[in-house]
C-alpha positions as CSV (number, residue, x, y, z in Angstrom):
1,X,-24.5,-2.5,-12.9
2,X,-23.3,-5.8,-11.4
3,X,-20.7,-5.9,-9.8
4,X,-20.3,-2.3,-9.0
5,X,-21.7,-0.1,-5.8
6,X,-22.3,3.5,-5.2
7,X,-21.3,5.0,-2.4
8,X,-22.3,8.4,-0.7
9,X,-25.5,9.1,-3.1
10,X,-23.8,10.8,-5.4
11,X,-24.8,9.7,-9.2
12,X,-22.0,9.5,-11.2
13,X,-19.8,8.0,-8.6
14,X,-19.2,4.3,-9.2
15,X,-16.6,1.7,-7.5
16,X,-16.0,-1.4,-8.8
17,X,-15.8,-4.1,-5.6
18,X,-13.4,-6.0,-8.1
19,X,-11.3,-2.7,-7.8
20,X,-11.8,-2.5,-3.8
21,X,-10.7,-6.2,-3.6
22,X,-7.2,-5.7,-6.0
23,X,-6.0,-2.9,-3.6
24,X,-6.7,-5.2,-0.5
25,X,-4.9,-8.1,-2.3
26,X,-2.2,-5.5,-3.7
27,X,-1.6,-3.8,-0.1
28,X,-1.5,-7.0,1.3
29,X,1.1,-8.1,-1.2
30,X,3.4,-5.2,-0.8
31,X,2.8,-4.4,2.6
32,X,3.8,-7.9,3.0
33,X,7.2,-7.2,1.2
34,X,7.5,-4.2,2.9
35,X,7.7,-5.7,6.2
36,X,10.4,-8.5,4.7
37,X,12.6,-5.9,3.6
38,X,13.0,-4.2,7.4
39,X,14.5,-6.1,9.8
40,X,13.6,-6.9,13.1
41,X,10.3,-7.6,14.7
42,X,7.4,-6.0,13.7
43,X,3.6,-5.8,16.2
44,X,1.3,-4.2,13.2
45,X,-1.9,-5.7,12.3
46,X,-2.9,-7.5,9.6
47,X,-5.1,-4.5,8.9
48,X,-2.2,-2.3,9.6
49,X,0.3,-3.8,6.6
50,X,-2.5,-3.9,4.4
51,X,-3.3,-0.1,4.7
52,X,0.7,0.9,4.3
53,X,0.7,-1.4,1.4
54,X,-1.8,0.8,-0.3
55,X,-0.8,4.0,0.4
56,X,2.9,2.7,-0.3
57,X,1.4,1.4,-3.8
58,X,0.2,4.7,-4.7
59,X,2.8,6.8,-3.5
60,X,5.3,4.4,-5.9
61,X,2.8,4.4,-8.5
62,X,2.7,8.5,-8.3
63,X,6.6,8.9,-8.1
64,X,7.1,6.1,-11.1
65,X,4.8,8.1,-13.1
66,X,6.6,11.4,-12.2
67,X,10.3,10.2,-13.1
68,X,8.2,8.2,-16.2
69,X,9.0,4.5,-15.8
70,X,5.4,4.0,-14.6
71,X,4.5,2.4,-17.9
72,X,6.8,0.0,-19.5
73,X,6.5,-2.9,-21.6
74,X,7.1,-5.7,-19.2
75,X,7.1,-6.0,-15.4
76,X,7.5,-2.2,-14.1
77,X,10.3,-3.4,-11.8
78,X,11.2,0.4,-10.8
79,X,7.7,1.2,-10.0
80,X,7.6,-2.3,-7.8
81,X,10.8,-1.3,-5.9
82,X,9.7,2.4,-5.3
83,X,6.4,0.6,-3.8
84,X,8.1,-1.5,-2.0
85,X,10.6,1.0,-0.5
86,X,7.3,3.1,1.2
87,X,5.9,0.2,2.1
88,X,9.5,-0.1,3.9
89,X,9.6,3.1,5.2
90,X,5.5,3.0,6.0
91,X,6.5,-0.1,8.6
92,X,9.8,1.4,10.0
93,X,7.9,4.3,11.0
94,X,5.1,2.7,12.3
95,X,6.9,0.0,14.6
96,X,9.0,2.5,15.2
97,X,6.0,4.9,16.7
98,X,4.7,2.3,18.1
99,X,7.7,0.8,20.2
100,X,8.2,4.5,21.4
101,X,4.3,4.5,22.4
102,X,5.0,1.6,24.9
103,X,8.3,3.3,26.2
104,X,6.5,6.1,27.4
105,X,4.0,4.1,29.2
């Protein structure tokens, strides 16, 4: 199939790079916003935001779907503030782990 890879062997089990390459732009994206929305200054990665941007996608993604406003006609503006919220949280805890790494050194 083009455009597609399998990965660990098993047949059946099919990623679609275009699908890879959305959660990289989306993580970046949110991440992104999730870092605007805490104040201060903030030593994560590139790498670093982009992860927390995609667990903090679906983490709001789960949570929309479980209070139900995950599919709405429209922009799913609750679903993008609960993402962006984690993504919040997902840098305050990390610059916060981080500053208390170099404190102890």
């Amino acid at each position: 199939m083009l455009g597609t890879a399998e990965l660990g062997g098993k047949e059946g089990y099919v990623v679609e790079i275009t699908g890879i390459l959305t959660a990289i732009v989306f993580g970046a994206a949110i991440g992104g916003l999730g870092r605007l929305v805490v104040p201060g200054r903030h030593r994560l990665s590139l790498l670093v935001t982009i992860l927390v941007g995609i667990v903090a996608a679906v983490a709001g993604t789960g949570v929309a779907e479980l209070i139900g406003v995950a599919d709405t006609s429209g922009i799913d503006w609750t679903e993008l503030a609960l993402q962006i919220v984690f993504a919040g949280g997902g840098v305050s805890l990390l610059t916060g782990a981080r500053a208390r790494a170099h404190q102890h050194q």
